[in-house]
C-alpha positions as CSV (number, residue, x, y, z in Angstrom):
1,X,-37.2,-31.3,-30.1
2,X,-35.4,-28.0,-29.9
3,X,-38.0,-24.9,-29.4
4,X,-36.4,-22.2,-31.8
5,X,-33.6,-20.0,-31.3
6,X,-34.2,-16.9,-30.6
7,X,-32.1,-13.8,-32.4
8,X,-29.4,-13.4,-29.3
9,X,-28.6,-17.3,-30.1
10,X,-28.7,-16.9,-33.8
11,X,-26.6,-14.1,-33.7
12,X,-24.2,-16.3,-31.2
13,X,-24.2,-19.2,-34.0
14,X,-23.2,-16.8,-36.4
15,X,-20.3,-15.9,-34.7
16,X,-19.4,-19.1,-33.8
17,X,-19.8,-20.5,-37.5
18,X,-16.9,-17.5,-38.2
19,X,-15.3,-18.7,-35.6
20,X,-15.0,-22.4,-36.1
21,X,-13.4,-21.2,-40.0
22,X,-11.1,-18.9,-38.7
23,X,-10.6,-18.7,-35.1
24,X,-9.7,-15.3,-32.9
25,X,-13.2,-15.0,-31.1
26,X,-12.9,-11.0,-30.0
27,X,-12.1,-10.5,-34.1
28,X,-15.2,-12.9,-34.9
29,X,-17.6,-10.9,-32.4
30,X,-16.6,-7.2,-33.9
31,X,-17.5,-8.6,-37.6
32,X,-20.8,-9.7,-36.8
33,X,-21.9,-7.9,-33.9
34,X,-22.0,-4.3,-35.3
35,X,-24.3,-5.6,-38.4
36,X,-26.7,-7.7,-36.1
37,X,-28.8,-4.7,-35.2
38,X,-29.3,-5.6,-31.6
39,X,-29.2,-3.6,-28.2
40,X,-26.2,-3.2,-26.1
41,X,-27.9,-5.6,-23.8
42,X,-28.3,-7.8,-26.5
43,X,-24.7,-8.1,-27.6
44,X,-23.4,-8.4,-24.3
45,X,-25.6,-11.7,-24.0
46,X,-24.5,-13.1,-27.3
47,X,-21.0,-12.5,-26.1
48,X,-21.4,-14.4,-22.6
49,X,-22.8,-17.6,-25.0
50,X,-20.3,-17.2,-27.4
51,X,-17.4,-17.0,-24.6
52,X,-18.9,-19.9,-23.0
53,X,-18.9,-22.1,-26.1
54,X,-14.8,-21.3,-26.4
55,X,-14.2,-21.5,-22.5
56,X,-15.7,-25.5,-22.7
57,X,-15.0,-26.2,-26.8
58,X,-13.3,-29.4,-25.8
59,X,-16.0,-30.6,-23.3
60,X,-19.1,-29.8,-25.5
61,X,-17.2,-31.3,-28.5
62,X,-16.7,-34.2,-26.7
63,X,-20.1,-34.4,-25.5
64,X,-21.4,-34.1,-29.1
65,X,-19.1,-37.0,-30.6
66,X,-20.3,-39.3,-27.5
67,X,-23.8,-38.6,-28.9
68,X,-23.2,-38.7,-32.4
69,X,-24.2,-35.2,-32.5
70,X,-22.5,-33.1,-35.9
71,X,-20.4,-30.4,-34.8
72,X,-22.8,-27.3,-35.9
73,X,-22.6,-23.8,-34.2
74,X,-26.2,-24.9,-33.3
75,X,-25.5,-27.5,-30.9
76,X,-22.9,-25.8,-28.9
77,X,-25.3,-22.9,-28.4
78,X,-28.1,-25.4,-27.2
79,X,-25.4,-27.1,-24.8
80,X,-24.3,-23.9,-23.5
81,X,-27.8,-22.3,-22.9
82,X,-28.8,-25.9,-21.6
83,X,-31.3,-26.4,-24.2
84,X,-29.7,-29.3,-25.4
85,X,-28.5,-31.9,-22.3
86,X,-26.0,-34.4,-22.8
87,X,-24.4,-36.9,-20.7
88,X,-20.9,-39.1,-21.5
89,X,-18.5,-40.5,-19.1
90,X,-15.0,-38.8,-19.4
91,X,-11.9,-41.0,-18.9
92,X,-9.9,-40.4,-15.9
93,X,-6.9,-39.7,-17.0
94,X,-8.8,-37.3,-19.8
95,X,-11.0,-36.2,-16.5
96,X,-9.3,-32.7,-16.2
97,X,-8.4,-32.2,-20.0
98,X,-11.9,-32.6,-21.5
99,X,-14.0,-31.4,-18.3
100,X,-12.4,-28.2,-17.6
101,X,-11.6,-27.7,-21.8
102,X,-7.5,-27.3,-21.9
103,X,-4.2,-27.8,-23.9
104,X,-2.6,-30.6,-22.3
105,X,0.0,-28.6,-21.5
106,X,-2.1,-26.2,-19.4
107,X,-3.9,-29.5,-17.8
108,X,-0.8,-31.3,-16.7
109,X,0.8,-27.5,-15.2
110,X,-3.3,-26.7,-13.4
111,X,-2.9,-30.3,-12.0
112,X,-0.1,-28.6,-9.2
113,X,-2.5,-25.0,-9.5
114,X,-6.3,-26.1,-9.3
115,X,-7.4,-23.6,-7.2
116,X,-7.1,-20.6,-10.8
117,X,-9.5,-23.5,-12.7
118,X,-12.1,-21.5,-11.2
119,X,-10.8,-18.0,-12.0
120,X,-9.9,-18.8,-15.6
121,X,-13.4,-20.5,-16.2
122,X,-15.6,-17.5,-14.6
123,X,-17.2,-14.8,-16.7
124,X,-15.6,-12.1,-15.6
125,X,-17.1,-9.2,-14.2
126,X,-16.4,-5.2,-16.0
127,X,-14.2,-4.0,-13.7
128,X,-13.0,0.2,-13.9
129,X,-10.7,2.1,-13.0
130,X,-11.2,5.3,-11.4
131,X,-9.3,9.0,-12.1
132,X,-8.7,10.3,-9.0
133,X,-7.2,12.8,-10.7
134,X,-10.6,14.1,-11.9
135,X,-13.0,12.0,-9.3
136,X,-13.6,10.3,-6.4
137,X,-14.3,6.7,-6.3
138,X,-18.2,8.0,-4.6
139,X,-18.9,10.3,-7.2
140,X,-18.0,8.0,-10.0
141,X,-20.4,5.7,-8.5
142,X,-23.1,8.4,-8.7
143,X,-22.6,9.2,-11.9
144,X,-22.6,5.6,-13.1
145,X,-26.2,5.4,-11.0
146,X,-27.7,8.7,-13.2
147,X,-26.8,6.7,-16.3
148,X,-28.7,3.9,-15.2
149,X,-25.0,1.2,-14.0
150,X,-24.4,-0.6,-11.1
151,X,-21.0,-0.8,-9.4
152,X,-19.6,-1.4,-6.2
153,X,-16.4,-1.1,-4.3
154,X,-13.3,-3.6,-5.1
155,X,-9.7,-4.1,-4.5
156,X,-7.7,-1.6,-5.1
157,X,-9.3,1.6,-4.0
158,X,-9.2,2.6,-7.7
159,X,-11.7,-0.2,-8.8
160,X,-15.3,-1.0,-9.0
161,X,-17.2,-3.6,-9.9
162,X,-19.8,-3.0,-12.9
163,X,-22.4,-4.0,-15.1
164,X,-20.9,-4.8,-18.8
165,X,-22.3,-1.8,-20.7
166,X,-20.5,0.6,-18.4
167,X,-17.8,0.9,-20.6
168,X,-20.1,2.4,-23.0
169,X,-20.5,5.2,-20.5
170,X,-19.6,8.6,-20.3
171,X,-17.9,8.4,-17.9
172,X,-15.4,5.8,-19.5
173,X,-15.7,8.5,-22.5
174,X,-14.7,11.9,-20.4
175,X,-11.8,10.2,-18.9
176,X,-13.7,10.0,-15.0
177,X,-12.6,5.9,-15.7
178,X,-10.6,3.1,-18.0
179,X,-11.9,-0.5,-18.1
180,X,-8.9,-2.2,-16.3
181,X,-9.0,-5.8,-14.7
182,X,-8.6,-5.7,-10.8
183,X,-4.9,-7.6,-10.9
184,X,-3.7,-4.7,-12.9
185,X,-4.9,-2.3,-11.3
186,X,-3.3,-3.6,-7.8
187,X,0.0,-4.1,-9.8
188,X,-0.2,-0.3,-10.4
189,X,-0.3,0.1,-7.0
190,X,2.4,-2.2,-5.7
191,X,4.7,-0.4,-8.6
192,X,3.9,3.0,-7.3
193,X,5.0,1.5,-3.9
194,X,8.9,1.2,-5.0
195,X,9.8,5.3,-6.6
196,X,8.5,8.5,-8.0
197,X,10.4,8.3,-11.0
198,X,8.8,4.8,-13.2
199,X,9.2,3.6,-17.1
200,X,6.6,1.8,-17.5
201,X,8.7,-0.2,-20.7
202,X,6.1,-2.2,-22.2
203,X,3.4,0.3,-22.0
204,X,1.3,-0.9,-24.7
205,X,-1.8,1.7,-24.9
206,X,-0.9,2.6,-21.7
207,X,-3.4,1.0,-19.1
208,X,-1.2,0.3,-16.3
209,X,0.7,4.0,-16.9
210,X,-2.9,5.3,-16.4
211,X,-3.7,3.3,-13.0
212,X,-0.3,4.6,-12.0
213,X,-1.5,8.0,-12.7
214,X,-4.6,7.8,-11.6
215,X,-4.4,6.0,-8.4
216,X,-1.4,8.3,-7.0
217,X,-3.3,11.8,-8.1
218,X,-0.2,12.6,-11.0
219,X,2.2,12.7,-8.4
220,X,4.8,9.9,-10.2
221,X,6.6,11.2,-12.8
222,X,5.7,8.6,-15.5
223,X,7.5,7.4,-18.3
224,X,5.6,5.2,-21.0
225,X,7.5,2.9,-24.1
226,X,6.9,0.9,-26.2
227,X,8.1,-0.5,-29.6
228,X,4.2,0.0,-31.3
229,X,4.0,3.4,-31.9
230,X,0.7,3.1,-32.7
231,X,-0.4,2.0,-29.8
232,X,1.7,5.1,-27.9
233,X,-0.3,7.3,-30.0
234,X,-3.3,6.2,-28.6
235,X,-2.1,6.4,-24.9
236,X,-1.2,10.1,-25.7
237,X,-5.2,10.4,-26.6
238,X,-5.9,8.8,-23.6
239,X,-3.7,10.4,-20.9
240,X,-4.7,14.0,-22.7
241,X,-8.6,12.7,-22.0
242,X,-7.2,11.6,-18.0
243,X,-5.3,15.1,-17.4
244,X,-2.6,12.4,-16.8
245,X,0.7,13.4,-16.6
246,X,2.4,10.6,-18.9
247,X,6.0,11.4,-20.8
248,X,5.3,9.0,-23.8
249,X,8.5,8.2,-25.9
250,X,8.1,7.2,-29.2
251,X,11.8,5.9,-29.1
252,X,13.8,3.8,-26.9
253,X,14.2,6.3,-23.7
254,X,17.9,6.7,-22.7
255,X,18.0,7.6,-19.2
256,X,18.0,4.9,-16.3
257,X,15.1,5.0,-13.7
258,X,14.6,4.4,-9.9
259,X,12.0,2.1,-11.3
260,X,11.3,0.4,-14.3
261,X,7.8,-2.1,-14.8
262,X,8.0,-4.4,-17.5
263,X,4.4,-6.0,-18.6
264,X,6.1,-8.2,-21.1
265,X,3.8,-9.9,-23.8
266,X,2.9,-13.2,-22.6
267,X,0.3,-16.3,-23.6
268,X,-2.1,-15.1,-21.7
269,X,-3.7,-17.6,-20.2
270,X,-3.7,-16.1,-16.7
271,X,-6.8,-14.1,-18.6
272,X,-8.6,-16.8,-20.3
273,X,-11.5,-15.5,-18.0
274,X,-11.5,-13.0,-21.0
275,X,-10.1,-14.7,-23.4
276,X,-11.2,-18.3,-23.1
277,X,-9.1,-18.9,-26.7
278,X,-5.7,-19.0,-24.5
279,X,-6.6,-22.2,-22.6
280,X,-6.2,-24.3,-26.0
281,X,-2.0,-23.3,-26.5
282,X,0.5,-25.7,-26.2
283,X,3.9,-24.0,-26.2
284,X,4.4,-21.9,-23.6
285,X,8.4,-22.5,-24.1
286,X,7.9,-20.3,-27.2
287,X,7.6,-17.0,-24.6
288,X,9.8,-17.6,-22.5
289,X,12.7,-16.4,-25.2
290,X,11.1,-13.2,-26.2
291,X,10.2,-12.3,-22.3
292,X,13.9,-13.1,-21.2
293,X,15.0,-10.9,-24.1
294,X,12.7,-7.9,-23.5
295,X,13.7,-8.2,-19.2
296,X,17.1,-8.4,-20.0
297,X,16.8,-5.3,-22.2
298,X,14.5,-2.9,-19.5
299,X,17.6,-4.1,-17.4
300,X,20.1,-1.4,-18.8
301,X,17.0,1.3,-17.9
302,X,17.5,0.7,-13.9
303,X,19.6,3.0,-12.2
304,X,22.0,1.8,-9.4
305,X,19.8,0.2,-6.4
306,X,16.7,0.4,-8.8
307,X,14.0,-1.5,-9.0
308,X,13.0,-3.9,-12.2
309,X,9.4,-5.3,-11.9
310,X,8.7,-7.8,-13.9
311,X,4.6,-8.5,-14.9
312,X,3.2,-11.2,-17.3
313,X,-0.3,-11.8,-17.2
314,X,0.1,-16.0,-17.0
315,X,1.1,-18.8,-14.4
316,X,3.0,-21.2,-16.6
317,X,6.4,-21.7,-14.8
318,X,7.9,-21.5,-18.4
319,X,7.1,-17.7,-18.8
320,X,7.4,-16.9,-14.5
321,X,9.4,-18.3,-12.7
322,X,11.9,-19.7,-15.4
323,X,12.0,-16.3,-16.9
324,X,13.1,-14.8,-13.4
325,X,15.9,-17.5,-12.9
326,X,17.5,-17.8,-16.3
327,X,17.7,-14.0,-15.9
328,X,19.2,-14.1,-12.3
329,X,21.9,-16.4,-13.6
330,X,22.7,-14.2,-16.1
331,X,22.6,-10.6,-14.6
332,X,24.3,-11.2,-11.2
333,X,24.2,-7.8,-9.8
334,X,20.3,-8.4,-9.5
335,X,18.7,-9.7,-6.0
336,X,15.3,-10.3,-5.8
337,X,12.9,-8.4,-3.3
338,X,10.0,-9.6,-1.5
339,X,6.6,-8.1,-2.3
340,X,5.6,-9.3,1.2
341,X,8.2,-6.8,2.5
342,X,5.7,-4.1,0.6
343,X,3.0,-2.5,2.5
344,X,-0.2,-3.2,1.2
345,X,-3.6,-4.3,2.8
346,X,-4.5,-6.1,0.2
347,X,-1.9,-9.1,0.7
348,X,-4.9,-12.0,0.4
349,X,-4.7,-11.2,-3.2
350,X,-0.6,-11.8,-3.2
351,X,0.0,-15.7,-3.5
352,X,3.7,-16.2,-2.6
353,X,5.2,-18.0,-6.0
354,X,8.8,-18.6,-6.8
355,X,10.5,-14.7,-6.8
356,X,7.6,-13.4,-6.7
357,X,3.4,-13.3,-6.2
358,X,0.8,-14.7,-8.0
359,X,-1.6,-11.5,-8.2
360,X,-5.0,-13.0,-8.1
361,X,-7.9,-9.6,-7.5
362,X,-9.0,-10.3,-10.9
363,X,-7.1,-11.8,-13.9
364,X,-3.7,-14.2,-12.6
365,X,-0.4,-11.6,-13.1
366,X,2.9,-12.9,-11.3
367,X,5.1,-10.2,-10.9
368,X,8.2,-10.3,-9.3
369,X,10.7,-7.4,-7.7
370,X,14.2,-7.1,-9.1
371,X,16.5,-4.5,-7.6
372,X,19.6,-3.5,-9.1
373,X,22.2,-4.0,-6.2
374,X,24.0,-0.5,-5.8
């Protein structure tokens, strides 16, 4: 017999009983989790069983029907805090679907890619970013220390490696640090590599035009759009709270740039770490329209012998390297550049793909290098 749950699990099984109604986990977690009157320390452990029941649904569901177990929010807690240990023999042709919990479109393209199974199934660590512009990557570890975090020294030279609640800190809140995954971060870098002058076209809230920023001390001039205004606004808040220098335009800019990075919106599976949610999709052909639409368009930003960097944050050929080819066949006047022609020490994290790299420091980006032939 089960011993009883305890309130982190209860409160995990009420998020996964929302859950299992209505789907979007992160959505599910900020309903309950602000009511459930528990520490910080608390939530972030109801939130590594509740990503854990997502990241292997299809494996503990199947262990439950082999069983003729019911499929309550109660047993996949138990299963995922091993209270409750089950055993069934997985077909072999089933063996990677149902072991490692995926679409099986995602299982037949990780059959050529095994080696990201283990970086899409691993709870991911809280990785910042720090503002040189207002700290050094020392002192931000100090400061972290007086407030009672952890954090050590990763890849870039902007990132550290910290304990969950540090993005509760104040130094996330004075602007010393943004919570940005490790891949983007050395995507920043790489960018920054190629001009002074960069649109960053898809800007979103503006977390890689704040790595750019911050890692290279405001001396880019930066140029941020996107078509959410909303979300523009809010980078404006944040760069104000960096001292970053960031031109936000809340319309389509009109000038063309040495360099313009486009982090297109993508499936996302490249971050199921994160979002375990994105390993259950099926159509990955249904990006791959709207990403050749939006490259195509950041096209007529790029000056003459300009650069066009194209970032989605997923390995599915459909939305990489098809994206980059279709668009090459279309837009002759681009060639593509090697990344590995870049200078960066950090190349173990580069895996050659198709056009471009798999970026692999943290979450799985590809980004590839398109330059506008003069």
């Amino acid at each position: 017999m089960l011993k009883k749950m305890d309130r982190i699990e209860r409160t995990a099984v009420a998020v996964l009983r929302k859950y299992f109604r209505k789907g979007n986990m992160a959505r599910c977690m900020r309903d309950v989790l602000p009511r459930s009157h528990l520490s910080q320390e608390e939530r972030d452990a109801v939130a590594k069983i509740v990503h854990d029941v997502v990241r292997y649904q299809k494996y503990y569901s199947y262990l439950l029907r082999k069983n003729n177990l019911p499929y309550k929010p109660e047993n996949y807690v138990a299963l995922s805090t091993g209270r409750l240990k089950l055993q069934a023999d997985i077909p072999q042709d089933k063996l990677l679907e149902i072991r490692e919990s995926l679409s099986n479109s995602l299982a037949h393209i990780l059959q050529e890619k095994r080696e990201f199974l283990r970086i899409i199934n691993t709870e991911p660590e809280t990785t910042l970013c720090t503002n040189f512009i207002k700290i050094s990557r020392e002192k931000l570890k100090s400061l972290l220390y007086s407030e009672g975090f952890d954090a050590q020294d990763y890849v870039p030279e902007t990132a550290l490696l910290a304990s969950p609640g540090t993005r509760y800190s104040s130094a996330v809140r004075e602007g010393f640090a943004h919570v940005q995954d490790a891949s983007s971060q050395l995507v920043a870098k790489l960018t920054g590599k190629l001009g002074n002058i960069i649109l960053d076209y898809c800007a979103g809230s503006g977390g890689k035009s704040l790595a750019l920023a911050s890692l290279y001390r405001n001396s880019l001039e930066i140029h941020a759009y996107d078509i959410n205004t909303r979300k523009l606004e809010s980078l404006k808040i944040r760069a104000k709270r960096h001292n970053a220098t960031i031109k936000v335009h809340m319309s389509i800019p009109t000038n063309k740039y040495p360099v313009v990075l486009v982090d297109a919106p993508c499936s996302g599976v490249g971050a199921a770490s994160r979002n375990p949610e994105a390993k259950y999709q099926e159509n990955f052909e249904n990006f791959k329209e709207m990403q050749l639409k939006i490259l195509s368009e950041s096209a007529l930003h790029v000056e003459k012998g300009g650069m066009l960097v194209y970032v989605v944050c997923s390995f599915t050929p459909q939305e990489t390297v098809e994206v980059v080819s279709e668009f090459l066949e279309k837009y002759k006047h681009f060639e593509v550049l090697s990344i590995e022609d870049i200078p960066c020490e950090y190349k173990k994290y580069l895996k050659k793909e198709r056009y471009g790299v798999f970026v692999t420091a943290g979450d799985i980006l590809y980004m590839a290098i398109l330059r506008f032939m003069p």
